[in-house]
C-alpha positions in Angstrom: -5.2 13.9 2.5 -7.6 11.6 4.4 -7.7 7.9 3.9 -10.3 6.5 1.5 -13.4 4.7 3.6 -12.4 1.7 1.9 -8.8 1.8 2.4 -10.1 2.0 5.8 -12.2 -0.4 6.1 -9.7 -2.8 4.3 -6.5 -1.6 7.1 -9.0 -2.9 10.0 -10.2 -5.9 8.2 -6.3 -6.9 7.8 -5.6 -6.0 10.8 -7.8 -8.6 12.8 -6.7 -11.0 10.1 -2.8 -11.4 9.8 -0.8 -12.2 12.7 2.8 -11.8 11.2 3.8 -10.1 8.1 6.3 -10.5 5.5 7.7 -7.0 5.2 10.5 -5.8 7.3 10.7 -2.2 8.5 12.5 0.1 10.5 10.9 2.8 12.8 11.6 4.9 9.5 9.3 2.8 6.9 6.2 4.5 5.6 4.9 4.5 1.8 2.9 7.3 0.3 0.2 6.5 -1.8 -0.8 9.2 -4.4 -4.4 8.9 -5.6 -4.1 9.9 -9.5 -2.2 12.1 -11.2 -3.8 15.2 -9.9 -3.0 14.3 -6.3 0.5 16.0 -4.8 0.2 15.3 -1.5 -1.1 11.5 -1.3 -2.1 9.2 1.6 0.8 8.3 4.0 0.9 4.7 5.3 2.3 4.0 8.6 5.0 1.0 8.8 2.5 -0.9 10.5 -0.3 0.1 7.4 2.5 -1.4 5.2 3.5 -4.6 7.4 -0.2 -5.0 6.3 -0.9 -3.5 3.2 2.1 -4.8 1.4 2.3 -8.5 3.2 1.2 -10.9 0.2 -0.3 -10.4 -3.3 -3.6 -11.0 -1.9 -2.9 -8.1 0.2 -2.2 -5.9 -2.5 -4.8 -7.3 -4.8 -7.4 -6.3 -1.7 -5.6 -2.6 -1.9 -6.1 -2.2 -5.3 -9.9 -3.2 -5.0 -10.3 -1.2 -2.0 -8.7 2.0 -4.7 -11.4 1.3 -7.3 -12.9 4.3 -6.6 -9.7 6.0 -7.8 -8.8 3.8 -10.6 -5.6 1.9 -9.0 -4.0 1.8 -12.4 -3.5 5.6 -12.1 -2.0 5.4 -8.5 1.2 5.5 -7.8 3.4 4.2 -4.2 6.3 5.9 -2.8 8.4 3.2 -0.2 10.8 4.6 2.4 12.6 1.8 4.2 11.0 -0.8 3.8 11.9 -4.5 2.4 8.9 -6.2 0.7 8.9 -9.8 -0.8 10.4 -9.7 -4.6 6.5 -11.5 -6.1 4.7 -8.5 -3.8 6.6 -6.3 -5.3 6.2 -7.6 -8.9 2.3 -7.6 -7.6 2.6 -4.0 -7.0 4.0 -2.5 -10.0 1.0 -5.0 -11.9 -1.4 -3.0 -10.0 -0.1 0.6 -9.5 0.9 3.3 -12.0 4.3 3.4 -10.7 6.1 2.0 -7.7 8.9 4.3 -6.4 11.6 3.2 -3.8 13.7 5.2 -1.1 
């Protein structure tokens, strides 16, 4: 599945904003982010997507705004590998249907 335009538009706007990010990752990190219920195949998210995405709660709050569109309170993450700040994370599972870690 394609990225939304706004996800899009948010990844380059974060992008020329953050210098350094909170989230540690290996070469294996990458979320998936499944757009409702109805969507088996969901978005995958680079580790670099993620450094950014998943940096701050601001960062997530922007994601979930950027998901309006497709009602972020039915989405639902998948992270491989990665190690994300314990309040992001807690700012995640606020804002997504479920938050599933591998």
């Amino acid at each position: 599945m394609n990225k939304p335009p706004d996800l899009v538009q948010l990844l380059e706007d974060l992008s020329q904003e953050q210098q350094r990010s909170a989230v540690e990752t290996l070469r294996t990190s990458f979320a998936t982010l499944y757009l409702g219920n109805a969507d088996d195949k969901g978005v995958k998210l680079s580790e670099q997507e993620c450094r950014l995405l998943f940096d701050s709660r601001s960062t997530v709050r922007r994601l979930a705004d950027a998901l309006a569109n497709a009602d972020a309170a039915e989405c639902s993450l998948t992270l491989v590998d990665l190690s994300i700040p314990d309040d992001v994370r807690d700012e995640l599972e606020r804002s997504f249907a479920s938050v599933d870690e591998e």
